[in-house]
LUMMI-702570 format. One record per residue: x, y, z of N, C-alpha, C in turn; chain; residue in three letters. Coordinates in Angstrom, 2 decimals, always signed. Each point is the difference from the previous one (the first is absolute). Layout:
<nodes>
<node <X,Y,Z>,<X,Y,Z>,<X,Y,Z>,A,ALA> ...
</nodes>
This chain:
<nodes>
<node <+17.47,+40.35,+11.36>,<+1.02,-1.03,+0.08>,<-0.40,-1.07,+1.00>,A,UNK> <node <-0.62,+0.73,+1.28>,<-0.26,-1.16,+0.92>,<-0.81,-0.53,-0.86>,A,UNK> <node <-1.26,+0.06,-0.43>,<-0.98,-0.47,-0.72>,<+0.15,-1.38,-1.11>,A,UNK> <node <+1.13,+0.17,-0.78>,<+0.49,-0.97,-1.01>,<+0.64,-0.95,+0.53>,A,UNK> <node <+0.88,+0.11,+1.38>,<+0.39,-0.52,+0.97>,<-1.05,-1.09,+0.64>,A,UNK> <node <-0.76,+0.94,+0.43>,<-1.49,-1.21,+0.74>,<-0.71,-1.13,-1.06>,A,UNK> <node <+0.06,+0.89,-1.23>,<-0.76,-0.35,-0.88>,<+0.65,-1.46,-0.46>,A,UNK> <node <+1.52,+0.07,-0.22>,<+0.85,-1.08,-0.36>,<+0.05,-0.81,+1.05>,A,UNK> <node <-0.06,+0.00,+1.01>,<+0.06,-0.89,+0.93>,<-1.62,-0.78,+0.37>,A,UNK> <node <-0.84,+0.56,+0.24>,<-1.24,-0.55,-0.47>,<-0.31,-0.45,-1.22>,A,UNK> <node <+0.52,-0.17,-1.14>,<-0.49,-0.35,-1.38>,<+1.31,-1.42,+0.40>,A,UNK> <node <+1.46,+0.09,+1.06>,<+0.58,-0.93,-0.27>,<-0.78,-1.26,+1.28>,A,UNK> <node <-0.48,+0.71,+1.05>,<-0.82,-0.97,+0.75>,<-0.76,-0.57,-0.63>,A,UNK> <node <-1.03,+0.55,-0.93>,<-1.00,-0.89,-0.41>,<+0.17,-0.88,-1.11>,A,UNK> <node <+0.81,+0.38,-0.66>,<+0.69,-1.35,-0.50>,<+0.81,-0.67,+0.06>,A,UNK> <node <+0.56,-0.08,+1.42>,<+0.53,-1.17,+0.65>,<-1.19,-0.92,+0.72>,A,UNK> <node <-1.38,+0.40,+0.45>,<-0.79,-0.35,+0.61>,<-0.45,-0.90,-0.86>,A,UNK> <node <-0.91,+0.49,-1.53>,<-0.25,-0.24,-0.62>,<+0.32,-1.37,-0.79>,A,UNK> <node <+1.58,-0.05,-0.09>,<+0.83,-1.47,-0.09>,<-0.22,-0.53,+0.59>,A,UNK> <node <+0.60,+0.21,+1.51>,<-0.19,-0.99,+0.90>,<-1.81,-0.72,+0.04>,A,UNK> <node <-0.44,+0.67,-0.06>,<-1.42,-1.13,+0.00>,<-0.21,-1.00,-1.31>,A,UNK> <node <+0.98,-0.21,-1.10>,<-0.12,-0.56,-1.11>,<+0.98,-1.90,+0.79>,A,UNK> <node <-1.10,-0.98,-0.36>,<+0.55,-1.19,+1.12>,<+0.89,-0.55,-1.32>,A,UNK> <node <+1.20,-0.07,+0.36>,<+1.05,-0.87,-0.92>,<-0.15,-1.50,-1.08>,A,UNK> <node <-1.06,-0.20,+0.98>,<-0.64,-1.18,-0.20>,<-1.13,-0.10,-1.06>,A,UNK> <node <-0.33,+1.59,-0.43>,<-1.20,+0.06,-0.54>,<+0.31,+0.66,-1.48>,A,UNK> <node <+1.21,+0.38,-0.01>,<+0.26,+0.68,-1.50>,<+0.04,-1.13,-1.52>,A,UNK> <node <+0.18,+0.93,-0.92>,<-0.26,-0.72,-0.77>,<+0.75,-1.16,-0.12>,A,UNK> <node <+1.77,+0.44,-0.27>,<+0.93,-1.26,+0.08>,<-0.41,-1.27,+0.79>,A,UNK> <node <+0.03,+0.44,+1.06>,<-0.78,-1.01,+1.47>,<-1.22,-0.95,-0.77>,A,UNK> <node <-0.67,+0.22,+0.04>,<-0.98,-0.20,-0.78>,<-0.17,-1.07,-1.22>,A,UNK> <node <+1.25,+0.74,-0.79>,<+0.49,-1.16,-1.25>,<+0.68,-1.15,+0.39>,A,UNK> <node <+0.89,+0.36,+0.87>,<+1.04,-1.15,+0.67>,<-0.96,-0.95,+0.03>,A,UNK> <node <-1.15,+0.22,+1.09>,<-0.94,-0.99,+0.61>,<-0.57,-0.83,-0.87>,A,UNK> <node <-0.74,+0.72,-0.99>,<-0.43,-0.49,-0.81>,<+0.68,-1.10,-1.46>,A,UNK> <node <+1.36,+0.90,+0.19>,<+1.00,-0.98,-0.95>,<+0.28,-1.50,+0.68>,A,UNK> <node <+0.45,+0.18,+1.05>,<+0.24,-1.27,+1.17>,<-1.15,-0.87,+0.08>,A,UNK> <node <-1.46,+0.74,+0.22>,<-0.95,-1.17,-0.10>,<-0.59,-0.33,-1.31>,A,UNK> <node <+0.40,+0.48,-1.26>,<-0.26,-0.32,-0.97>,<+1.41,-0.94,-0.35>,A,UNK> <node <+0.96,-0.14,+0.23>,<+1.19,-0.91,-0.40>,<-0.66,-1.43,+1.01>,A,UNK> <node <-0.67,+0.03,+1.54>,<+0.06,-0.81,+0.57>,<-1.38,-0.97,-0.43>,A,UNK> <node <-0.80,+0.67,-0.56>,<-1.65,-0.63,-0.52>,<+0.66,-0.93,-1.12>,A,UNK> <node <+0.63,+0.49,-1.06>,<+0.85,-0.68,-1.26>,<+0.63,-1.10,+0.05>,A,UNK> <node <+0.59,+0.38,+1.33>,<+0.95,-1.46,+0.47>,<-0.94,-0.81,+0.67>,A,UNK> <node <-0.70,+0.17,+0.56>,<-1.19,-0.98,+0.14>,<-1.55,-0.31,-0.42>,A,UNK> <node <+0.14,+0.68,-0.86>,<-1.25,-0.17,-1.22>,<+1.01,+0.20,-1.58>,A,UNK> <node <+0.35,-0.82,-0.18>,<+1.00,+0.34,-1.79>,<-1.70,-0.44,-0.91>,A,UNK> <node <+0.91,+1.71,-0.83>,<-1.01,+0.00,-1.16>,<+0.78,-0.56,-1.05>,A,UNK> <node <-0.68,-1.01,-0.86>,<+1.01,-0.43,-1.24>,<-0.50,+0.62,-1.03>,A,UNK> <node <+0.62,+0.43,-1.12>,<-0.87,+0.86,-0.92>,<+0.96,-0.56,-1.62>,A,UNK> <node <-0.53,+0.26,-0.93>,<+0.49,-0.42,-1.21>,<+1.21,+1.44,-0.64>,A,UNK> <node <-0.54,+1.00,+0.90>,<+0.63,+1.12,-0.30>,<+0.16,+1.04,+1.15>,A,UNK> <node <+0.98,+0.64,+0.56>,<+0.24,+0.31,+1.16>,<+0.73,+1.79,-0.16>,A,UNK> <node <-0.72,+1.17,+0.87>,<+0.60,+1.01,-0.07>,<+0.11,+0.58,+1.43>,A,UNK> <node <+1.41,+0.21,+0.79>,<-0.26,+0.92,+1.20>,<+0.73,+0.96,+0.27>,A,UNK> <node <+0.33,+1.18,+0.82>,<+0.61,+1.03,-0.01>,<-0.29,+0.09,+1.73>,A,UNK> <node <+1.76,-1.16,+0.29>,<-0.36,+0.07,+1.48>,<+0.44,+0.95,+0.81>,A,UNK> <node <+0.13,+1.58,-0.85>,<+0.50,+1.01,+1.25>,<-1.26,-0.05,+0.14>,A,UNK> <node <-0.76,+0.00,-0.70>,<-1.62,+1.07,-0.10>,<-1.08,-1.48,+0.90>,A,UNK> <node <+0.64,-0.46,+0.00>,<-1.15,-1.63,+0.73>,<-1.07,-0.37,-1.24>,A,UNK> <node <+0.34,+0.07,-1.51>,<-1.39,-0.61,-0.39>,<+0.84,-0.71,-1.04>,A,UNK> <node <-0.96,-1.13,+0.06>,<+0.32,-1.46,-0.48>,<-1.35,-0.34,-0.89>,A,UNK> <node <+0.69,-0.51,-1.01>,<-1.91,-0.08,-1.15>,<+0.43,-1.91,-0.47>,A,UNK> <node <-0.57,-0.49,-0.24>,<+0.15,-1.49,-0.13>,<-1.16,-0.02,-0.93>,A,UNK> <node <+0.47,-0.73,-1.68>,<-1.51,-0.59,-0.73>,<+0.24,-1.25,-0.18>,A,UNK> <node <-1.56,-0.38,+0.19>,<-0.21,-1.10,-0.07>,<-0.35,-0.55,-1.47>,A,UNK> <node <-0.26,+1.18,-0.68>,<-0.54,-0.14,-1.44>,<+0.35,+0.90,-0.62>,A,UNK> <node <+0.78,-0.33,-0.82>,<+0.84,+1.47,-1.11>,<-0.09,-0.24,-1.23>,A,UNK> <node <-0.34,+0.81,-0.63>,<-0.32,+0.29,-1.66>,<+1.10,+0.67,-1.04>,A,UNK> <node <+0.15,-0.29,-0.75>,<+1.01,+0.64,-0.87>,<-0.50,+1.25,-0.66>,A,UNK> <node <+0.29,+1.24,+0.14>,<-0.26,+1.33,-0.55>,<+0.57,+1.17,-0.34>,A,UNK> <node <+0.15,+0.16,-0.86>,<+1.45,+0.70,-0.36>,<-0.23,+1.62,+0.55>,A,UNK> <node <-1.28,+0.12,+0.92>,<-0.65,+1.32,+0.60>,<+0.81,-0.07,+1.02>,A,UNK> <node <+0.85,+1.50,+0.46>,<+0.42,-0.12,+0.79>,<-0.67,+0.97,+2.06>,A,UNK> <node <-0.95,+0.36,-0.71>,<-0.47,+0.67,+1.23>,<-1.58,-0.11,-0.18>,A,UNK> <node <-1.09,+0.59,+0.70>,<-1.16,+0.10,-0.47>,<-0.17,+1.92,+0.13>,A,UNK> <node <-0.69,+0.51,-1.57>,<+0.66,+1.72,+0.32>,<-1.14,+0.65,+0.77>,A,UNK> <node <+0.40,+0.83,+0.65>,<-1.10,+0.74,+0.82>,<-1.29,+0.07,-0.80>,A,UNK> <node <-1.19,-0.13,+0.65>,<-0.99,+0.37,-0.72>,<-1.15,-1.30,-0.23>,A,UNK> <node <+1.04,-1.05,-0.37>,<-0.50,-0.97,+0.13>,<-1.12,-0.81,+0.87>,A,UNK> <node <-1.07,-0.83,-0.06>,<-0.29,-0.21,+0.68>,<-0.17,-1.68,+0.27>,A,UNK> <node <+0.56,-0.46,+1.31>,<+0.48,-1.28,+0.11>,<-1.39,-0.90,+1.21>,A,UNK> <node <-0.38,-0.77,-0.82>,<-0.95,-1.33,+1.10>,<+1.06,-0.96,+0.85>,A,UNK> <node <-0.34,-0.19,+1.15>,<+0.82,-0.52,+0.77>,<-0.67,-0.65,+1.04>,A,UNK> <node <+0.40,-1.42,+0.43>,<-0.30,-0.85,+0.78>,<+1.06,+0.13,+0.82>,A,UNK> <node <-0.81,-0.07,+1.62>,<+0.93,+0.22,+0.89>,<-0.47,-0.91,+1.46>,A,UNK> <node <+1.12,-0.23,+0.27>,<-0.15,-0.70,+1.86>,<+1.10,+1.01,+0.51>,A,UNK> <node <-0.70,+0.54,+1.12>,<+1.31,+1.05,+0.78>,<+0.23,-0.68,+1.40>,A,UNK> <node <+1.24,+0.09,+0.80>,<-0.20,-0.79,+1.09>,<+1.44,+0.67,+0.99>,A,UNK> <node <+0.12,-0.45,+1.16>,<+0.68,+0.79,+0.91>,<+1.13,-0.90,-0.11>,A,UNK> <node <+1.34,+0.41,+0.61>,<+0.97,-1.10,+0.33>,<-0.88,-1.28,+0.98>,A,UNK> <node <-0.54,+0.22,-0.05>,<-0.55,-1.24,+1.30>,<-1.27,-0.83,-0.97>,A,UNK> <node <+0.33,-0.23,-1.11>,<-1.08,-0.54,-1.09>,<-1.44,+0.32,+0.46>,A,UNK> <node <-0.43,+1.35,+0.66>,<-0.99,+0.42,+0.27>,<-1.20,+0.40,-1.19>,A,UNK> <node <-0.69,-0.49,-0.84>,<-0.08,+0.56,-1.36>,<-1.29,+1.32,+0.43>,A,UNK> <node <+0.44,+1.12,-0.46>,<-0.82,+1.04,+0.38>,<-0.82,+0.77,-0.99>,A,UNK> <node <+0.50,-0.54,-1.20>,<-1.07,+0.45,-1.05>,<+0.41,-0.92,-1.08>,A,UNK> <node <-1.11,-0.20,-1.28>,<-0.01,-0.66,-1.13>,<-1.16,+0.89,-1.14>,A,UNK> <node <+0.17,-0.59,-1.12>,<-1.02,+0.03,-1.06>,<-0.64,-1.14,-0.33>,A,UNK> <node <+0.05,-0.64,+0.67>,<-0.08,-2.10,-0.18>,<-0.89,-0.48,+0.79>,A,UNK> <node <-1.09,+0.43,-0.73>,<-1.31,-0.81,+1.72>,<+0.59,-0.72,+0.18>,A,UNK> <node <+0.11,-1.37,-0.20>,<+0.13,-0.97,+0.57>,<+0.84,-0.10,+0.92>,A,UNK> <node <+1.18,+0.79,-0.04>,<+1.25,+0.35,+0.64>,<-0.73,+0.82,+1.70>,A,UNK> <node <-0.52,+0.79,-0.09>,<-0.57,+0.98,+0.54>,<-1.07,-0.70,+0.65>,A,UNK> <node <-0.70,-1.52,-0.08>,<-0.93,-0.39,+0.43>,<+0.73,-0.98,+0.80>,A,UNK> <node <+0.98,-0.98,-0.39>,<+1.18,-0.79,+0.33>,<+0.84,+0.54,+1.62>,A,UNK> <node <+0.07,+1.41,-0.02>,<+0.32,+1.00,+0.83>,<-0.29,+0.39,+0.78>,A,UNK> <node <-1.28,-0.02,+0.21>,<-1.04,+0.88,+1.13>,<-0.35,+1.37,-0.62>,A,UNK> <node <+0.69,+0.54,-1.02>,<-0.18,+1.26,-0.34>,<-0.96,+0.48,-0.91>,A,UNK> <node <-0.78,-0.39,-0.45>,<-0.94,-0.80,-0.28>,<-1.22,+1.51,-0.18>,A,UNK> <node <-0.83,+1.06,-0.68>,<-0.53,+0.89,+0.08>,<-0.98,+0.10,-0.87>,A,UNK> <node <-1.27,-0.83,+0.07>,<-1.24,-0.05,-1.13>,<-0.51,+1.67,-1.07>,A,UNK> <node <+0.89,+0.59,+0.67>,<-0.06,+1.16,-0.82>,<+0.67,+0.89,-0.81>,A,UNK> <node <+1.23,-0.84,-0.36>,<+1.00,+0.41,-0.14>,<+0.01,-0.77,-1.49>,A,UNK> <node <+0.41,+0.57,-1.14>,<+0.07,-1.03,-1.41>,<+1.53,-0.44,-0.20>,A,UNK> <node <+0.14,-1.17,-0.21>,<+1.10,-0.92,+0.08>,<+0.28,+0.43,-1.74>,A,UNK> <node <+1.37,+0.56,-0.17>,<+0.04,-0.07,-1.53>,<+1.59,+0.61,+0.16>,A,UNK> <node <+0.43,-0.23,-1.37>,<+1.49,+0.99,-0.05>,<-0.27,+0.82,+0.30>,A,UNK> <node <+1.47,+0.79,+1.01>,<-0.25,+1.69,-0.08>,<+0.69,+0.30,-0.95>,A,UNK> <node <-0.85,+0.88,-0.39>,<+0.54,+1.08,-1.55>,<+0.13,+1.41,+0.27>,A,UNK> <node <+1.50,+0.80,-0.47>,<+0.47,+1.18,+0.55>,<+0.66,+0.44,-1.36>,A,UNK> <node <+0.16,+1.14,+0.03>,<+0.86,+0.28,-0.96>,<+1.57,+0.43,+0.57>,A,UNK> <node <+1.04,-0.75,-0.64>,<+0.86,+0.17,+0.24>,<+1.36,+1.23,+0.22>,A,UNK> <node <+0.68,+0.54,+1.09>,<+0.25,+1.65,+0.04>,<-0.31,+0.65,+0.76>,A,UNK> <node <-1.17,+0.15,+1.17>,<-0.74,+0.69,+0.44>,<-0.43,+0.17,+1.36>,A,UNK> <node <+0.52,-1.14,+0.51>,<+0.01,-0.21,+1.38>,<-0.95,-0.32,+0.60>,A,UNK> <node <-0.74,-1.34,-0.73>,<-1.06,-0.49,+0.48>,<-0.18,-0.98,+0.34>,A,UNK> <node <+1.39,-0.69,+0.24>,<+0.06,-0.98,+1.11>,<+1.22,+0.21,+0.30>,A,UNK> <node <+0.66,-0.74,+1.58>,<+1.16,+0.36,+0.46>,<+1.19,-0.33,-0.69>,A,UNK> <node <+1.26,+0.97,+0.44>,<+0.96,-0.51,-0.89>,<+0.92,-0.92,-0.28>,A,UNK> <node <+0.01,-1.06,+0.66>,<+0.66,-1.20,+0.05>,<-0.73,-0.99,-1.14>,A,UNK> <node <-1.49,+0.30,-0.12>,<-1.17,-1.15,-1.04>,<+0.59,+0.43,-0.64>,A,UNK> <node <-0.37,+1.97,-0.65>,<-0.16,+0.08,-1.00>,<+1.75,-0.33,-0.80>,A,UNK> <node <+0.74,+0.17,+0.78>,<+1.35,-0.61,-0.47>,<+0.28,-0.79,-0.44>,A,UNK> <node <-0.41,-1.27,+0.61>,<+0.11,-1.61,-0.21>,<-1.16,+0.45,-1.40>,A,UNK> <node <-1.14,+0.08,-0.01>,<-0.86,-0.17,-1.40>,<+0.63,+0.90,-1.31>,A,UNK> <node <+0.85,+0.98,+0.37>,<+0.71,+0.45,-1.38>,<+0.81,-0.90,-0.49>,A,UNK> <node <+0.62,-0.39,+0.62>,<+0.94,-1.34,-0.59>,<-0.69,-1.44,-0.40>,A,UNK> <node <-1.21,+0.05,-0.09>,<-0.68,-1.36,-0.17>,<-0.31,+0.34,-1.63>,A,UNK> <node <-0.11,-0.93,-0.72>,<-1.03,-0.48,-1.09>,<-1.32,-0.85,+0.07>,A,UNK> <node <-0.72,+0.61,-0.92>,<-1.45,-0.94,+0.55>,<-0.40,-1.81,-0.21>,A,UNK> <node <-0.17,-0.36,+0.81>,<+0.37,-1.27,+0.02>,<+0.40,-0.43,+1.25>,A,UNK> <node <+0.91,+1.27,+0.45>,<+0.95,-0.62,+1.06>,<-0.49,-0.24,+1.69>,A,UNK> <node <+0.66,-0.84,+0.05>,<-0.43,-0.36,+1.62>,<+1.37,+0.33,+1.04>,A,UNK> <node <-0.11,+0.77,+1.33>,<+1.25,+0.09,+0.25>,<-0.26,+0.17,+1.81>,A,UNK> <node <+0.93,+0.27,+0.76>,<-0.19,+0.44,+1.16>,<+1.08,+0.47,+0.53>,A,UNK> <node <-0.19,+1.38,+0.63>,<+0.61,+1.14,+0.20>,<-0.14,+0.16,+1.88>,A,UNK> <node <+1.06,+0.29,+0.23>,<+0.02,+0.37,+1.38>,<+0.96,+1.27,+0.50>,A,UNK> <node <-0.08,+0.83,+0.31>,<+0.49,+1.47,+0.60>,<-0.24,+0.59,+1.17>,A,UNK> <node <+0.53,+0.90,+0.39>,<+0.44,+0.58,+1.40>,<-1.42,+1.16,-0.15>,A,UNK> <node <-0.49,+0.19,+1.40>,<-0.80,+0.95,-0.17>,<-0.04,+1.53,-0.68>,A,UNK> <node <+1.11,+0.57,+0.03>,<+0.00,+1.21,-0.62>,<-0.61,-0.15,-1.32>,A,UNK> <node <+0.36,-1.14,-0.77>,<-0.34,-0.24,-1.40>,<-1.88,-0.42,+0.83>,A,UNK> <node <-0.40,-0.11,+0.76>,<-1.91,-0.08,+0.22>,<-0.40,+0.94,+0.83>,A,UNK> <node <-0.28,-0.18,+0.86>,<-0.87,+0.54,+1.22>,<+0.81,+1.42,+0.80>,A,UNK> <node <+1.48,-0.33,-0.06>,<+0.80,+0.69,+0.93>,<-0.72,+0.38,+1.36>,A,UNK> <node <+0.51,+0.41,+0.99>,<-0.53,+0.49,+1.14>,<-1.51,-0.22,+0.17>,A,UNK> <node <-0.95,-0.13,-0.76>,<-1.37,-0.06,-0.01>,<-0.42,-1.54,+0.23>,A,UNK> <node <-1.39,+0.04,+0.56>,<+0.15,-1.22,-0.02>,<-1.37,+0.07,-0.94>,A,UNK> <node <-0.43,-1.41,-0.73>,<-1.46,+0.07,-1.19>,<-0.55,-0.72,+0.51>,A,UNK> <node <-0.96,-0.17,+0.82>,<-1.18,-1.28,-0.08>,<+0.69,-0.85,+0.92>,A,UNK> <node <+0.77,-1.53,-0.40>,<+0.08,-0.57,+0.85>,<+1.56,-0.38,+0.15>,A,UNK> <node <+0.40,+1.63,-1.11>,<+1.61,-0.43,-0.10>,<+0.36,+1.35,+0.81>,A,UNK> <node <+1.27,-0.97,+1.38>,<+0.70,+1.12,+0.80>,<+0.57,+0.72,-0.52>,A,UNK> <node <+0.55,+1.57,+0.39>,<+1.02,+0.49,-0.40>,<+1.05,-0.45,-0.40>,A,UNK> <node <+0.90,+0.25,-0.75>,<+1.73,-0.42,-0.32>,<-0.53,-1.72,-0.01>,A,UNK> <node <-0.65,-0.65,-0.96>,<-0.04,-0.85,-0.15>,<+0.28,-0.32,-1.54>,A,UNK> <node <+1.24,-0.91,-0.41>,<+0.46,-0.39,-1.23>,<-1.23,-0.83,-0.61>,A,UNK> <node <-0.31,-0.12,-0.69>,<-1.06,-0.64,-0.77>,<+0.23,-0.78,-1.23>,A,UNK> <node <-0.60,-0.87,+0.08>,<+0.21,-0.97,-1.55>,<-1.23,+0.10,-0.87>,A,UNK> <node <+0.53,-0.36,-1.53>,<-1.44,-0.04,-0.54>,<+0.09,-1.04,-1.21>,A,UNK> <node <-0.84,-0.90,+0.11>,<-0.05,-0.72,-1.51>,<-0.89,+0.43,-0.85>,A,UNK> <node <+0.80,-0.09,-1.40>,<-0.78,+0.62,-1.00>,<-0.33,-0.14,-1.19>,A,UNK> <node <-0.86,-0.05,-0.69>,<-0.04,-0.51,-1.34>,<-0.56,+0.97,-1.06>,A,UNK> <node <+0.90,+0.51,-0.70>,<-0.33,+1.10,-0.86>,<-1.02,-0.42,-1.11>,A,UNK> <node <-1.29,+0.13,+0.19>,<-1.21,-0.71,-1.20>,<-0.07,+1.08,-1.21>,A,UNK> <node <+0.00,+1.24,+0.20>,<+0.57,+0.54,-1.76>,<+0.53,+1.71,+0.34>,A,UNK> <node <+0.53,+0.51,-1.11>,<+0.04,+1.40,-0.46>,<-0.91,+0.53,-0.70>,A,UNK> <node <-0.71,+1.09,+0.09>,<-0.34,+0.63,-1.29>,<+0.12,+1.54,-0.11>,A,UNK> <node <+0.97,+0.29,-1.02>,<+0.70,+0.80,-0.30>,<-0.77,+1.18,+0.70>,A,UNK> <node <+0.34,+1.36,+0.11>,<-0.44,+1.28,+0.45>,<-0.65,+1.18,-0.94>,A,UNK> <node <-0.49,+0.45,+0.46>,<+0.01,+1.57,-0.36>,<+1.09,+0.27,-1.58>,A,UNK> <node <+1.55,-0.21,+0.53>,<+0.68,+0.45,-0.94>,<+0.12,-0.87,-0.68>,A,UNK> <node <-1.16,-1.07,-0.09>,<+0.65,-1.47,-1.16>,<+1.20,+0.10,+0.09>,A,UNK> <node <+1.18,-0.59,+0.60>,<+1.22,-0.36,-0.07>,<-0.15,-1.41,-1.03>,A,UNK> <node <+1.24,+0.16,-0.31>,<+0.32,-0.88,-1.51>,<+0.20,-1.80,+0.82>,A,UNK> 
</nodes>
């Protein structure tokens, strides 16, 4: 009896300890707030105008096209595999990656070894983060658009290369084609 006694009271210390070292400041909510607030405040002082407009402002992501196509397709189905032109860049119009030499040379970012071309992925699979691959399911090919979201939807807590942690990220994009998958979808 003493034993279950000690036992409960040490299993309740250490997870009070355990909490307490978690910084308020650092959880996820926390986190989104920040990122919602400086993604509402970049908008209001950078407005994207777009011909066609989608956002979901609990979640902080905002998609703006600049070029929209008529297609009676309503998703692109897993499997798929999609070419894509891209400029990625920080709230601070930092641009930190492209597929666009010229963009990439324009930049400083600039890497003689690196081949400048669409990236091509197949769609489903988690092979790029989830905020792109979001914004590119909803595109048709043709389309030109630019997408901006809260880090959880990129990097979260991590930081990549020359993008900080918990950093919201934008991306312009231009969907250059589909071609169907594996399961030939119709």
């Amino acid at each position: 009896m003493k034993f279950r006694f000690l036992s409960s009271i040490t299993l309740l210390l250490g997870s009070l300890s355990l909490f307490s070292c978690v910084d308020a400041d650092q959880t996820q909510e926390a986190i989104l707030e920040r990122d919602k607030e400086a993604i509402e405040k970049y908008l209001q002082e950078n407005p994207i105008t777009g011909v066609k407009e989608y956002s979901e402002p609990f979640e902080g992501f905002y998609m703006f096209w600049q070029v929209s196509v008529k297609d009676e397709r309503n998703s692109i189905p897993r499997g798929d595999t999609v070419s894509v032109n891209y400029v990625g860049k920080t709230l601070s119009n930092k641009i930190f990656d492209t597929s666009i030499e010229q963009v990439a040379k324009d930049n400083g970012i600039y890497n003689s070894s690196r081949r400048y071309e669409p990236l091509r992925y197949a769609i489903g699979y988690g092979f790029t983060i989830s905020g792109f691959e979001f914004a590119i399911s909803m595109m048709h090919p043709g389309e030109k658009a630019t997408v901006i979201f809260p880090s959880r939807l990129g990097y979260g807590t991590q930081s990549s290369g020359e993008i900080p942690a918990n950093s919201p990220l934008i991306f312009e994009l231009e969907l250059a084609q589909i071609t169907k998958g594996p399961n030939l979808n119709p």
